[in-house]
PDBQT receptor file of N, H, CA, C and O in Angstrom, charges set to zero:
ATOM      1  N   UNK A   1       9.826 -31.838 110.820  1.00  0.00    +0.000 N 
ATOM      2  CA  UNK A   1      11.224 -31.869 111.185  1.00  0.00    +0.000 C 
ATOM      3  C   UNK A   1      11.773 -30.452 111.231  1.00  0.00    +0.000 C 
ATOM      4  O   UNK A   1      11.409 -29.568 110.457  1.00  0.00    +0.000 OA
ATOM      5  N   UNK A   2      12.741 -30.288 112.264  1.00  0.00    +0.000 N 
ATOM      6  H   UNK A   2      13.038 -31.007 112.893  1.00  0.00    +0.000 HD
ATOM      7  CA  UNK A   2      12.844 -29.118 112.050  1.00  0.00    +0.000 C 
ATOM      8  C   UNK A   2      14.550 -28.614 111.698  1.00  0.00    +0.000 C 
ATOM      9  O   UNK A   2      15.230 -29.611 111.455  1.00  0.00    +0.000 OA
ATOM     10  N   UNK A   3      14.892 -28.054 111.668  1.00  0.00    +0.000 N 
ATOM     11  H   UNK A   3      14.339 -27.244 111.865  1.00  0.00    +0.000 HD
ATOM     12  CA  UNK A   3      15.753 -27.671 110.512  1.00  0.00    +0.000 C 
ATOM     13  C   UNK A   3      17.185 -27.722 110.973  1.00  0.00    +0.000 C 
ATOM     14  O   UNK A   3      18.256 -27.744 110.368  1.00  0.00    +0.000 OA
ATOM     15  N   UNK A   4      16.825 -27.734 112.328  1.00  0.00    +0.000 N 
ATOM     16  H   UNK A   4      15.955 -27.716 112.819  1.00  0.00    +0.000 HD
ATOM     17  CA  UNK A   4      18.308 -27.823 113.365  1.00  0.00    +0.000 C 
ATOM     18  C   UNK A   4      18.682 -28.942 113.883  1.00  0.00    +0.000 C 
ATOM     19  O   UNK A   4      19.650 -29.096 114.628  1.00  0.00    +0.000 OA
ATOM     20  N   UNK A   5      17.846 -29.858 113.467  1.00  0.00    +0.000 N 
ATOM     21  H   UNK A   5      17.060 -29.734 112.861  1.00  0.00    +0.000 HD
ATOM     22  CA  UNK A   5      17.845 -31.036 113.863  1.00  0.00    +0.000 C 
ATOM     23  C   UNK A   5      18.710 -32.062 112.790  1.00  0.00    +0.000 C 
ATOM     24  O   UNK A   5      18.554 -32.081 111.569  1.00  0.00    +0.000 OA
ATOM     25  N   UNK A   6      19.636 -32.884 113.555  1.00  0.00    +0.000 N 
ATOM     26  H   UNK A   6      19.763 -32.869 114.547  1.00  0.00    +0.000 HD
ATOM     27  CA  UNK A   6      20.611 -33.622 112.944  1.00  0.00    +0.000 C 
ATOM     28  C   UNK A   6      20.082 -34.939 112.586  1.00  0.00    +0.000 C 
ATOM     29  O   UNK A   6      20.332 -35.636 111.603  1.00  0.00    +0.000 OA
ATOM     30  N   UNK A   7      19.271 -35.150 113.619  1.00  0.00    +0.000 N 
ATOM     31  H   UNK A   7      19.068 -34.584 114.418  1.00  0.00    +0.000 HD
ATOM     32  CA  UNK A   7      18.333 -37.075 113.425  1.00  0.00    +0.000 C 
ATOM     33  C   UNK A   7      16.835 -36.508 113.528  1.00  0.00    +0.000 C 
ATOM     34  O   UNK A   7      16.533 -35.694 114.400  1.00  0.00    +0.000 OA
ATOM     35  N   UNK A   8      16.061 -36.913 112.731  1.00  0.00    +0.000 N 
ATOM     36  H   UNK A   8      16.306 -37.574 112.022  1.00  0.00    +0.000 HD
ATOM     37  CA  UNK A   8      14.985 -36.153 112.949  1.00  0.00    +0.000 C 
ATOM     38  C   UNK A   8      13.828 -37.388 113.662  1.00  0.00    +0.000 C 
ATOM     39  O   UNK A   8      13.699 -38.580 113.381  1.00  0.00    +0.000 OA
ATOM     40  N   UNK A   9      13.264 -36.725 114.443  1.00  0.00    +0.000 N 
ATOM     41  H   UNK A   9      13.369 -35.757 114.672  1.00  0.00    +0.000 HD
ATOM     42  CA  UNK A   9      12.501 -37.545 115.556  1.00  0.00    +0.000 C 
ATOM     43  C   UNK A   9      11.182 -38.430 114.765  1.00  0.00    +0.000 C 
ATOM     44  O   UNK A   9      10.456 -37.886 113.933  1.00  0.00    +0.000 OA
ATOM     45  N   UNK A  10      11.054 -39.666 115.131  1.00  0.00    +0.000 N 
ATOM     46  H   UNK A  10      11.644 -40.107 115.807  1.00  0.00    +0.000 HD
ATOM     47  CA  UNK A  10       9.384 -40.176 114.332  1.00  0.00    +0.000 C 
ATOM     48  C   UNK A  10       8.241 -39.416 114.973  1.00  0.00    +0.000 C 
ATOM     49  O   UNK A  10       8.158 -39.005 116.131  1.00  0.00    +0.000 OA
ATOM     50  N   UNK A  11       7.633 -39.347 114.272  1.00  0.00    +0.000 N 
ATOM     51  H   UNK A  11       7.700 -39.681 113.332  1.00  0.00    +0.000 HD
ATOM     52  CA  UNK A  11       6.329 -38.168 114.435  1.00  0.00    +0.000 C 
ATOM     53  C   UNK A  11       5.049 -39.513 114.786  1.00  0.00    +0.000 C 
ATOM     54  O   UNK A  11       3.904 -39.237 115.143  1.00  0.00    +0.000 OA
ATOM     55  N   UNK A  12       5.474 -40.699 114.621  1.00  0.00    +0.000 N 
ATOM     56  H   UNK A  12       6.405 -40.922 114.330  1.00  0.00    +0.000 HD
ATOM     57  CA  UNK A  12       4.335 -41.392 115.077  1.00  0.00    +0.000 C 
ATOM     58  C   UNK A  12       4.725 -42.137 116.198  1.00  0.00    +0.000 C 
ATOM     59  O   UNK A  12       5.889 -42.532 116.264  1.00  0.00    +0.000 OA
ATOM     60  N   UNK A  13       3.775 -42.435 117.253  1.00  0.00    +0.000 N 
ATOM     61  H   UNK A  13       2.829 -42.114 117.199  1.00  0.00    +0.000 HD
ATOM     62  CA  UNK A  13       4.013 -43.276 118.412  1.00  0.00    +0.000 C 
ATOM     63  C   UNK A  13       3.041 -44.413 118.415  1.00  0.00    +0.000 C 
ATOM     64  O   UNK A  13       2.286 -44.578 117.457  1.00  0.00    +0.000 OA
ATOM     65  N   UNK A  14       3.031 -45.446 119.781  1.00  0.00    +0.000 N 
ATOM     66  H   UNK A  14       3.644 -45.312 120.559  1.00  0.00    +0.000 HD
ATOM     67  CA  UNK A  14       2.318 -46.162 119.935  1.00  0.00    +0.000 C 
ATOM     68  C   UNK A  14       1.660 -45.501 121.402  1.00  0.00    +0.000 C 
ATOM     69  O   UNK A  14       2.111 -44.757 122.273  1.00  0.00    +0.000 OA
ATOM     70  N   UNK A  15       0.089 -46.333 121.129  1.00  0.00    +0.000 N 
ATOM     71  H   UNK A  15      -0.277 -46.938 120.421  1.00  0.00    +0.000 HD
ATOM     72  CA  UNK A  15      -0.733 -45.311 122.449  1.00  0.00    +0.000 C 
ATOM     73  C   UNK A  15      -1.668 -46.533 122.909  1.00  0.00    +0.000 C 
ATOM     74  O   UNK A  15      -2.228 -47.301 122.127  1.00  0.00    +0.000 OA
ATOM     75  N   UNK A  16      -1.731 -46.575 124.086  1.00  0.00    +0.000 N 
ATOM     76  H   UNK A  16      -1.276 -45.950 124.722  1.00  0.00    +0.000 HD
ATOM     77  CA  UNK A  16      -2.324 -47.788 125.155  1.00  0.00    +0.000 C 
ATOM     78  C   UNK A  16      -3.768 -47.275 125.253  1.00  0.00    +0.000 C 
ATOM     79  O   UNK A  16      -3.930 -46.058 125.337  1.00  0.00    +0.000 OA
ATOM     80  N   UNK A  17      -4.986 -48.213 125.251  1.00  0.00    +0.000 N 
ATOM     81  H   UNK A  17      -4.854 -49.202 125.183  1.00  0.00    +0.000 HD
ATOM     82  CA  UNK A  17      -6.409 -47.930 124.552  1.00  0.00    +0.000 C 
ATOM     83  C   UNK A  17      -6.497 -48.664 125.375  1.00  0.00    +0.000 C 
ATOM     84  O   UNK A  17      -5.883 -49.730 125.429  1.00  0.00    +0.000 OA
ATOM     85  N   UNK A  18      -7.436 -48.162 126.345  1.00  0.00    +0.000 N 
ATOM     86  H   UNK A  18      -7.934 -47.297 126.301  1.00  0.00    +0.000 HD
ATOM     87  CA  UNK A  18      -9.037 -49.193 126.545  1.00  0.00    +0.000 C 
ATOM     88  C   UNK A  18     -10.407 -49.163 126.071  1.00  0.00    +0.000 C 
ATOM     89  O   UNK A  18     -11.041 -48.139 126.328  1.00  0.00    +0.000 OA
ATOM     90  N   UNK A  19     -11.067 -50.223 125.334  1.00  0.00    +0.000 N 
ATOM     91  H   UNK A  19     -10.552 -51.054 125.125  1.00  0.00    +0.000 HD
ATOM     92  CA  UNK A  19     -11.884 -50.592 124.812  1.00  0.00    +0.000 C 
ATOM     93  C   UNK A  19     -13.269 -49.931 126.100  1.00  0.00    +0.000 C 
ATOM     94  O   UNK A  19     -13.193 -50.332 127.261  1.00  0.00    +0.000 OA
ATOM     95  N   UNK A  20     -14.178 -49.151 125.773  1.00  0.00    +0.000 N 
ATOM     96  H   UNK A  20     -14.239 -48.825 124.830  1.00  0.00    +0.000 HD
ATOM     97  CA  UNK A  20     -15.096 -48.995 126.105  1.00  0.00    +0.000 C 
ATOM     98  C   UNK A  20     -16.500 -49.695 126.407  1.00  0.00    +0.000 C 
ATOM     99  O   UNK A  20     -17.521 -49.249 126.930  1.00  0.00    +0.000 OA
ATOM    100  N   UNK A  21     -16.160 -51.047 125.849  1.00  0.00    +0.000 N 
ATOM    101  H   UNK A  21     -15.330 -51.409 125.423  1.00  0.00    +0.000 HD
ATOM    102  CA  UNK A  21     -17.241 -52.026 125.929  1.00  0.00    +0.000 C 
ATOM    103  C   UNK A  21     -17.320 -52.515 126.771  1.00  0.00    +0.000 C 
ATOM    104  O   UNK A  21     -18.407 -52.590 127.344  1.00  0.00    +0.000 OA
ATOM    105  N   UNK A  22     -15.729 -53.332 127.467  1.00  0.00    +0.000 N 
ATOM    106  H   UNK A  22     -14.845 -53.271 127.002  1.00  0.00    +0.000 HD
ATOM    107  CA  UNK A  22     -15.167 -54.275 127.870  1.00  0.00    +0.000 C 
ATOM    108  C   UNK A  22     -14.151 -54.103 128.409  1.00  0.00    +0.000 C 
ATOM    109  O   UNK A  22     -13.776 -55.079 129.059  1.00  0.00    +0.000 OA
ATOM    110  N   UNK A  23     -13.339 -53.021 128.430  1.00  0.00    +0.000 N 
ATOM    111  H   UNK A  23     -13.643 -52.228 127.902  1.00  0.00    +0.000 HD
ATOM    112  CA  UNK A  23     -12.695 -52.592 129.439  1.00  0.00    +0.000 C 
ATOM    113  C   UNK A  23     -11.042 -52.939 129.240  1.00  0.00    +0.000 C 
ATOM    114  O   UNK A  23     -10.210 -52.211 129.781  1.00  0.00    +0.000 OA
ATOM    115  N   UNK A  24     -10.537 -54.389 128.227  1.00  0.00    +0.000 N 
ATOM    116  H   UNK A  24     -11.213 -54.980 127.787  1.00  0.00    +0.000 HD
ATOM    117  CA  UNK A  24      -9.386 -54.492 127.839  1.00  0.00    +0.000 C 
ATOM    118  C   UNK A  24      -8.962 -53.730 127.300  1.00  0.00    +0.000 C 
ATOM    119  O   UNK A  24      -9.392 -52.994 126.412  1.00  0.00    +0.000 OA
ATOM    120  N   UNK A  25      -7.770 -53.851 127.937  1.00  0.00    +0.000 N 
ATOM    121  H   UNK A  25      -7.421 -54.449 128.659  1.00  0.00    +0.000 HD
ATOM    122  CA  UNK A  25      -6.520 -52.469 127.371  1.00  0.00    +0.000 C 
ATOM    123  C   UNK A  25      -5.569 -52.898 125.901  1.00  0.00    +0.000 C 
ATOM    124  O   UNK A  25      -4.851 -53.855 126.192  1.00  0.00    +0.000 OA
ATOM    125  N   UNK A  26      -5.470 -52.682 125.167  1.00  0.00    +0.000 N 
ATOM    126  H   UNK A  26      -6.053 -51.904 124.931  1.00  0.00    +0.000 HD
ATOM    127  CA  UNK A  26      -4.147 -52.814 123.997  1.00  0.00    +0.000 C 
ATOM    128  C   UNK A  26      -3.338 -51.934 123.618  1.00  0.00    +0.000 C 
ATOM    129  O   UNK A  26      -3.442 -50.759 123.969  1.00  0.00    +0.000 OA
ATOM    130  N   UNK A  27      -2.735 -52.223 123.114  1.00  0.00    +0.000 N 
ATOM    131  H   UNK A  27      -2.650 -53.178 122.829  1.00  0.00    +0.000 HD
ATOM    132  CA  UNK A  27      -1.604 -51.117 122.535  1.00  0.00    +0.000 C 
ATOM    133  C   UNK A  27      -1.897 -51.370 121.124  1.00  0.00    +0.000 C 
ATOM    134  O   UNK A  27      -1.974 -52.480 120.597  1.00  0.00    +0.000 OA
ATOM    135  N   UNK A  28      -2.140 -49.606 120.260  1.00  0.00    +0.000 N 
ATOM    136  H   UNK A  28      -2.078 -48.704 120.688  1.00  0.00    +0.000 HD
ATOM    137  CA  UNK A  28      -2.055 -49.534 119.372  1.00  0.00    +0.000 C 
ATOM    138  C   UNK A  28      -0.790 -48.445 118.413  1.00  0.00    +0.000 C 
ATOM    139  O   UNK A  28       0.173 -47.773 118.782  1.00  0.00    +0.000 OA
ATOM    140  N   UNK A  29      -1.300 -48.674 117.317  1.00  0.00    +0.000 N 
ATOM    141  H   UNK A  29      -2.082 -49.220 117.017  1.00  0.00    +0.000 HD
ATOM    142  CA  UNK A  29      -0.232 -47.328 116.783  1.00  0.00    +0.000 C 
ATOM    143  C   UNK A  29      -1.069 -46.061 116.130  1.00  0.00    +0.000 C 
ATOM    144  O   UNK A  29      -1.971 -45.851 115.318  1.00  0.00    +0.000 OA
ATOM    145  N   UNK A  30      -0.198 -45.374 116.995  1.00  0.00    +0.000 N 
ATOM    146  H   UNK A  30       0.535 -45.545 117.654  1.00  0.00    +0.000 HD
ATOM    147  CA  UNK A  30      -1.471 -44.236 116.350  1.00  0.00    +0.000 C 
ATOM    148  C   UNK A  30      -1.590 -43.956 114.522  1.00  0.00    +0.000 C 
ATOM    149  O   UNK A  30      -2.521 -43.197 114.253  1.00  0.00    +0.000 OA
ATOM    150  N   UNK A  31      -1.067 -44.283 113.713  1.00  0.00    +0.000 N 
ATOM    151  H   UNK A  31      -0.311 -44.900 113.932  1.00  0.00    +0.000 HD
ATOM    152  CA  UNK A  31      -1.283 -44.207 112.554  1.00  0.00    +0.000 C 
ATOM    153  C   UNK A  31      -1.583 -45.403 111.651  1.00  0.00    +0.000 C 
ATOM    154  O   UNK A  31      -1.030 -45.453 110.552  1.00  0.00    +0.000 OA
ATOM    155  N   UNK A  32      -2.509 -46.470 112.077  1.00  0.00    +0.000 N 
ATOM    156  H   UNK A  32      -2.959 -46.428 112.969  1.00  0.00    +0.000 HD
ATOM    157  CA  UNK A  32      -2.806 -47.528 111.315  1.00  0.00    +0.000 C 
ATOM    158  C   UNK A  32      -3.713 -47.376 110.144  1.00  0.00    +0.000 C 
ATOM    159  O   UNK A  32      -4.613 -46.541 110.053  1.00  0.00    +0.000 OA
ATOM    160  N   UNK A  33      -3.327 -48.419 109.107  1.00  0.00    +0.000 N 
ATOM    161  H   UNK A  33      -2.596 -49.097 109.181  1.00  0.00    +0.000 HD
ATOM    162  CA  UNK A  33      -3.729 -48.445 107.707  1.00  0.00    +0.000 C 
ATOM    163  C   UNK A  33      -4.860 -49.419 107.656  1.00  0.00    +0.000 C 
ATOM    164  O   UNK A  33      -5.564 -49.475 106.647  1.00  0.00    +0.000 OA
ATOM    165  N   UNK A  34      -5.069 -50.177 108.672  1.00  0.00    +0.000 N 
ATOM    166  H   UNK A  34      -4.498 -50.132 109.491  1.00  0.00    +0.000 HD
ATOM    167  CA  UNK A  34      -5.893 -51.223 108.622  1.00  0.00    +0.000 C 
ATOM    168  C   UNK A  34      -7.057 -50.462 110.075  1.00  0.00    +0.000 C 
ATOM    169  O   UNK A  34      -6.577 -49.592 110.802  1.00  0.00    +0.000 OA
ATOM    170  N   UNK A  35      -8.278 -50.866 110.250  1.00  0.00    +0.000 N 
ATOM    171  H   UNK A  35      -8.669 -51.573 109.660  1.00  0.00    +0.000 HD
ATOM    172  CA  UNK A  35      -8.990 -51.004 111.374  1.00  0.00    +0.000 C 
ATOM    173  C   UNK A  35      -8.707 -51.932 112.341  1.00  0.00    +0.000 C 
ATOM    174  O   UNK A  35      -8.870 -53.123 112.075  1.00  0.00    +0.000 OA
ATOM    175  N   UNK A  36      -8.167 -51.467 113.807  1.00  0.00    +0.000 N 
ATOM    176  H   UNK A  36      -8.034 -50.499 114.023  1.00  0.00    +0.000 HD
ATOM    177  CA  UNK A  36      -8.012 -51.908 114.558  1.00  0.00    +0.000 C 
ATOM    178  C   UNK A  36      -8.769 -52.561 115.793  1.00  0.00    +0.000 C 
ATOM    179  O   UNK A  36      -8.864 -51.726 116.693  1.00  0.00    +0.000 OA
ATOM    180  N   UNK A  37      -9.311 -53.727 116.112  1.00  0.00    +0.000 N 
ATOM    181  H   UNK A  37      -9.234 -54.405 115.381  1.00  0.00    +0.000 HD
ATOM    182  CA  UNK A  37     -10.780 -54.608 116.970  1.00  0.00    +0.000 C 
ATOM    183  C   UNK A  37      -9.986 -54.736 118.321  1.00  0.00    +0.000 C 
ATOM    184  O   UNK A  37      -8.781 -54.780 118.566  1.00  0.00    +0.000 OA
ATOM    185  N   UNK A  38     -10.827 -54.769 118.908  1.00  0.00    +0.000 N 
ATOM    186  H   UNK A  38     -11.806 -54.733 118.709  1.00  0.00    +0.000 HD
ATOM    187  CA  UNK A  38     -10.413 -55.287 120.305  1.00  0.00    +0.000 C 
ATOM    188  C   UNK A  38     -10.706 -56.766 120.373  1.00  0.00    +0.000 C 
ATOM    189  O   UNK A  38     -11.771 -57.332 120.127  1.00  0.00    +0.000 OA
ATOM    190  N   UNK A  39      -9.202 -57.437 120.873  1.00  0.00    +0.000 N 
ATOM    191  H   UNK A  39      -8.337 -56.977 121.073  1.00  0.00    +0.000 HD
ATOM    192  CA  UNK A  39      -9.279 -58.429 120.787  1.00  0.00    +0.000 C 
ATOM    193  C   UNK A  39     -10.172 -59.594 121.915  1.00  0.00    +0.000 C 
ATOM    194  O   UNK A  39     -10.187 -60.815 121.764  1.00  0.00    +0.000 OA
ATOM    195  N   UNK A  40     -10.731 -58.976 122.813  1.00  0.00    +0.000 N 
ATOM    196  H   UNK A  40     -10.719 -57.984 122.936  1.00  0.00    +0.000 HD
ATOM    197  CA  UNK A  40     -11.969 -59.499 123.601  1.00  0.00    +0.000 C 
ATOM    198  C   UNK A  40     -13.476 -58.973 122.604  1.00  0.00    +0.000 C 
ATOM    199  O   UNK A  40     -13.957 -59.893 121.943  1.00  0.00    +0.000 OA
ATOM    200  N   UNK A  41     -13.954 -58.059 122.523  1.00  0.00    +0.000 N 
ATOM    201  H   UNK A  41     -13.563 -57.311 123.060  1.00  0.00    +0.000 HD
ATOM    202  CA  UNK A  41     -15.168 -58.266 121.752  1.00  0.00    +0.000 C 
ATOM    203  C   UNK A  41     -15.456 -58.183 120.712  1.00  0.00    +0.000 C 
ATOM    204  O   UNK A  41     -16.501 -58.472 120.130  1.00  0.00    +0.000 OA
ATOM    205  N   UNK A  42     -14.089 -57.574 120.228  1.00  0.00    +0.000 N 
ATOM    206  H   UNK A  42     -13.241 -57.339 120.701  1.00  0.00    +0.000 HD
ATOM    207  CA  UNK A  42     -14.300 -57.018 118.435  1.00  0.00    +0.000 C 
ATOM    208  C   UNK A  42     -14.463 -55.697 118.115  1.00  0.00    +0.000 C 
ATOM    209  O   UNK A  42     -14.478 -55.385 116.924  1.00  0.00    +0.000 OA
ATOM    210  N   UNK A  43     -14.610 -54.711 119.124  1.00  0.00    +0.000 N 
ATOM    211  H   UNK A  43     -14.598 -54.964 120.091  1.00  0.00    +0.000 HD
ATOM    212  CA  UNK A  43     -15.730 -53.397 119.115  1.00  0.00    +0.000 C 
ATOM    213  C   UNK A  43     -13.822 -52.137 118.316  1.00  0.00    +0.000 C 
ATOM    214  O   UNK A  43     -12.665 -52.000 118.713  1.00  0.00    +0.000 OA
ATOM    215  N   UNK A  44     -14.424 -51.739 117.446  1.00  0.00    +0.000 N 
ATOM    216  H   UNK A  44     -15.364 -51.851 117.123  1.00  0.00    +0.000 HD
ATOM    217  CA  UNK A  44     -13.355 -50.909 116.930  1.00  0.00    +0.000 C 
ATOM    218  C   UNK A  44     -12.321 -49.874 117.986  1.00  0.00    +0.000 C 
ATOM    219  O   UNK A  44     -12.743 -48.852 118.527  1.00  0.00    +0.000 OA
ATOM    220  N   UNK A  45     -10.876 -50.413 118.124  1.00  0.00    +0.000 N 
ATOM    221  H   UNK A  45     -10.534 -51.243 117.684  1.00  0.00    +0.000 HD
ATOM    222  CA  UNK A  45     -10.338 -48.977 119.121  1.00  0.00    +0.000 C 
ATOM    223  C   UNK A  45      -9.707 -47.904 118.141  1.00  0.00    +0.000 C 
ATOM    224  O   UNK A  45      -9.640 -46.712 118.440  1.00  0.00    +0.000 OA
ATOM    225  N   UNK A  46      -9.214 -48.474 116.850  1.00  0.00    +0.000 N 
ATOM    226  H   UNK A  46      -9.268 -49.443 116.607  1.00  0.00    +0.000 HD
ATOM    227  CA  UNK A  46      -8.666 -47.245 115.818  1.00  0.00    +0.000 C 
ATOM    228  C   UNK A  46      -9.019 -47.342 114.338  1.00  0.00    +0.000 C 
ATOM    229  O   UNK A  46      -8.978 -48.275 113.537  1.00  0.00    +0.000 OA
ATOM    230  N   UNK A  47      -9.361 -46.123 114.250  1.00  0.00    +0.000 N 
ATOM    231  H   UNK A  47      -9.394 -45.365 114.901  1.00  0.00    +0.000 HD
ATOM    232  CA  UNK A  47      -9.759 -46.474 112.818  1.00  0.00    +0.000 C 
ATOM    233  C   UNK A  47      -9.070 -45.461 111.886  1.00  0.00    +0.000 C 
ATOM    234  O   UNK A  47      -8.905 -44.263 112.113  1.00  0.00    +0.000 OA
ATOM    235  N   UNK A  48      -8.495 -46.531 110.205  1.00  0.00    +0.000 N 
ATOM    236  H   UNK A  48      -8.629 -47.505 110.021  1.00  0.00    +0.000 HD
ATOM    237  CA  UNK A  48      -7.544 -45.423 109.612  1.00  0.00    +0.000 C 
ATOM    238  C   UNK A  48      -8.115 -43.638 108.961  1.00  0.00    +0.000 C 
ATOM    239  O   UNK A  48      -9.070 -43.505 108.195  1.00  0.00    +0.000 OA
ATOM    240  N   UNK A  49      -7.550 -42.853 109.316  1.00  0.00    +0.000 N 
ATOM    241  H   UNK A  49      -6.774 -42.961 109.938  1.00  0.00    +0.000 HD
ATOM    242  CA  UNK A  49      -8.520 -41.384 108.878  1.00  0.00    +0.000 C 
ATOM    243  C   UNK A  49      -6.998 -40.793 107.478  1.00  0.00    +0.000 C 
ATOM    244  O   UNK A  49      -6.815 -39.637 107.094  1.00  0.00    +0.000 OA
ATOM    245  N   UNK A  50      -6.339 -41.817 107.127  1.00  0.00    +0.000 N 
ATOM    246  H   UNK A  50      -6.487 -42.756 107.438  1.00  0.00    +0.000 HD
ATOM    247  CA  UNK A  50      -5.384 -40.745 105.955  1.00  0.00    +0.000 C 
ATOM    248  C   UNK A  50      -4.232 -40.636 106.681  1.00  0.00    +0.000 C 
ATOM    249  O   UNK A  50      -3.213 -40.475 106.010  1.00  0.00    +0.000 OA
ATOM    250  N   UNK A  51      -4.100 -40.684 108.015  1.00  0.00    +0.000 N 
ATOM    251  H   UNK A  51      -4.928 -40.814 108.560  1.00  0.00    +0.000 HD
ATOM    252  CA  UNK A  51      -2.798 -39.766 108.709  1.00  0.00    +0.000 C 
ATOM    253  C   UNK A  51      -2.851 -40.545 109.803  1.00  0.00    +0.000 C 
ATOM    254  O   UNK A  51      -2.917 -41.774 109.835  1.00  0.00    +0.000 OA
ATOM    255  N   UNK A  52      -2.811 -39.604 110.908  1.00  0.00    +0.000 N 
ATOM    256  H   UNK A  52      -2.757 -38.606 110.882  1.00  0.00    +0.000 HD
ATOM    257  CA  UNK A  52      -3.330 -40.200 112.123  1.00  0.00    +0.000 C 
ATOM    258  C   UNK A  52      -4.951 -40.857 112.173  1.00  0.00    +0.000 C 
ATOM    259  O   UNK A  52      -5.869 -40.433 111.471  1.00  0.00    +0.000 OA
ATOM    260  N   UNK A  53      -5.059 -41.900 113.092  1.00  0.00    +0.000 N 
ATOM    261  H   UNK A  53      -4.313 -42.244 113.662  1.00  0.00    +0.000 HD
ATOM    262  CA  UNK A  53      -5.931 -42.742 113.447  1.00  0.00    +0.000 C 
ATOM    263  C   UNK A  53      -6.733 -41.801 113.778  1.00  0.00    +0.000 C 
ATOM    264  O   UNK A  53      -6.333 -40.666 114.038  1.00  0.00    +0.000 OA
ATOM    265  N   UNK A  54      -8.425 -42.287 113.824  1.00  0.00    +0.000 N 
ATOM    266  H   UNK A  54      -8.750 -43.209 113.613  1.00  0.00    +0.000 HD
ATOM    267  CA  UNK A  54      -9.001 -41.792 115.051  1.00  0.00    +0.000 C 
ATOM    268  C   UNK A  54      -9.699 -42.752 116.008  1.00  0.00    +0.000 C 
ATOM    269  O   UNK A  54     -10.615 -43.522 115.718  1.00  0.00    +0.000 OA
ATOM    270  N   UNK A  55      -8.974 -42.538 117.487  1.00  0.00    +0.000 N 
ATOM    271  H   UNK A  55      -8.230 -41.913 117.722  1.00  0.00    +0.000 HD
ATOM    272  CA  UNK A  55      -9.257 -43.666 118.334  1.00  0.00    +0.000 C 
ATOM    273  C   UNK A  55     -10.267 -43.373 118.843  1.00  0.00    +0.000 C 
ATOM    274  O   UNK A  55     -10.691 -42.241 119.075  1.00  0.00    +0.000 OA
ATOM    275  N   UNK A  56     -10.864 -44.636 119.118  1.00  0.00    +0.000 N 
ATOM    276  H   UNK A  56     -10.520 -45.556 118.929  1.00  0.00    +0.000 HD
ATOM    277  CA  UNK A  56     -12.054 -45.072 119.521  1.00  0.00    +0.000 C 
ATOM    278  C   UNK A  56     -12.279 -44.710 121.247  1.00  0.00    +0.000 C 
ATOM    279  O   UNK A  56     -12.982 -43.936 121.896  1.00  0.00    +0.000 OA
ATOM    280  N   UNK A  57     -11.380 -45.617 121.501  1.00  0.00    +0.000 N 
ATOM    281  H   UNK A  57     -10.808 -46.246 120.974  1.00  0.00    +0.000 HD
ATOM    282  CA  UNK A  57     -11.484 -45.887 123.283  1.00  0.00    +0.000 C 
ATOM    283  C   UNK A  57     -10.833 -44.962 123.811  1.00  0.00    +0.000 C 
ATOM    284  O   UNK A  57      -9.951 -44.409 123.154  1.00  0.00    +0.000 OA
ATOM    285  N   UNK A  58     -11.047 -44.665 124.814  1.00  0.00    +0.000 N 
ATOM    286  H   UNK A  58     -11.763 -45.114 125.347  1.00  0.00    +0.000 HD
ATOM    287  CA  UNK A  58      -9.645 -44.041 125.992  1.00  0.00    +0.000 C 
ATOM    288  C   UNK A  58      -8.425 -44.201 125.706  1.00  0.00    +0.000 C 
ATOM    289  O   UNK A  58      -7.983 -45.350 125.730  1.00  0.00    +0.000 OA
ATOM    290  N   UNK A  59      -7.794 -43.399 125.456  1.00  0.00    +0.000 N 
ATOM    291  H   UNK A  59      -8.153 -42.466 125.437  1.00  0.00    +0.000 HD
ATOM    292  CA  UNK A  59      -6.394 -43.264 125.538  1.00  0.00    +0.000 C 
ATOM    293  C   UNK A  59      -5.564 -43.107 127.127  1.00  0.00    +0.000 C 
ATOM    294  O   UNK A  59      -5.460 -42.037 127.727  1.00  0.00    +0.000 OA
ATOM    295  N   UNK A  60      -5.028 -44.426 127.611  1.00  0.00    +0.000 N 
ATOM    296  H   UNK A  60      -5.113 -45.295 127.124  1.00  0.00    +0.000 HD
ATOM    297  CA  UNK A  60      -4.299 -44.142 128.989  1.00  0.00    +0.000 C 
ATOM    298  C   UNK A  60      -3.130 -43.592 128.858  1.00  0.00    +0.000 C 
ATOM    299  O   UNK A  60      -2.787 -42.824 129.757  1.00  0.00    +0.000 OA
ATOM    300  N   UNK A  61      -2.149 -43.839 127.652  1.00  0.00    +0.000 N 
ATOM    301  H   UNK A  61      -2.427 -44.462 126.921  1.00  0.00    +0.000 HD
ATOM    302  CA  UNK A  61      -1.261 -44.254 128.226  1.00  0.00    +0.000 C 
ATOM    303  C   UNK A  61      -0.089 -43.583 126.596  1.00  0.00    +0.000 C 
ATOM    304  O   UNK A  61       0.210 -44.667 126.095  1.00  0.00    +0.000 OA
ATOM    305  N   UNK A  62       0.389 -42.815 125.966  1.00  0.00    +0.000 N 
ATOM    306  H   UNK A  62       0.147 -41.934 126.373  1.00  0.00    +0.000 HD
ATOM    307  CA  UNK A  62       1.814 -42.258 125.094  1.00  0.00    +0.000 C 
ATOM    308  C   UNK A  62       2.402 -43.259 125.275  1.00  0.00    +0.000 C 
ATOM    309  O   UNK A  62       2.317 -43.513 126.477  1.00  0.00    +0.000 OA
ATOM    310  N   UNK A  63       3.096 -44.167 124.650  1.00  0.00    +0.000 N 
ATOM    311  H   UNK A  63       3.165 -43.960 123.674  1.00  0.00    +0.000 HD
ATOM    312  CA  UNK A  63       4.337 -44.878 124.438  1.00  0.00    +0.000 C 
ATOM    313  C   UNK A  63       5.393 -44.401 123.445  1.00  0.00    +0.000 C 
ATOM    314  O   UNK A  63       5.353 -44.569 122.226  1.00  0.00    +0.000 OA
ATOM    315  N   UNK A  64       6.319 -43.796 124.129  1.00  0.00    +0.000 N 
ATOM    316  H   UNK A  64       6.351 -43.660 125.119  1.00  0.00    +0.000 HD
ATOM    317  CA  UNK A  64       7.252 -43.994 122.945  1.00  0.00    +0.000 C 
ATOM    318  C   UNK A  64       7.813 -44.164 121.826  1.00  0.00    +0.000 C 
ATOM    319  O   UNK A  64       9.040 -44.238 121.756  1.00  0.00    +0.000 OA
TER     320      UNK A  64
């Protein structure tokens, strides 16, 4: 956050993944506490590292 700032912005987003196995897309959050499966084969798209995730699949897509 920075110091001039009146509302301070969330530092985490959600980020659109396609699964490398199988090709379905999901939306995840980039900072999950749990391991995240793709819900067609199961194959891991995020996995928790402490902080930020580290994703598995392709990242298409920043959300907001």
């Amino acid at each position: 956050m920075r110091r001039d700032e009146l509302i301070p912005k969330p530092e985490s987003v959600y980020v659109k993944v396609k699964c490398g196995k199988c090709g379905n897309e999901q939306i995840v959050f980039d900072r999950v506490s749990l391991e995240v499966r793709c819900n067609v084969c199961d194959e891991p798209l995020a996995v928790p590292r402490g902080g930020k995730a580290e994703i598995k699949g392709e990242t298409l897509q920043i959300l907001g």
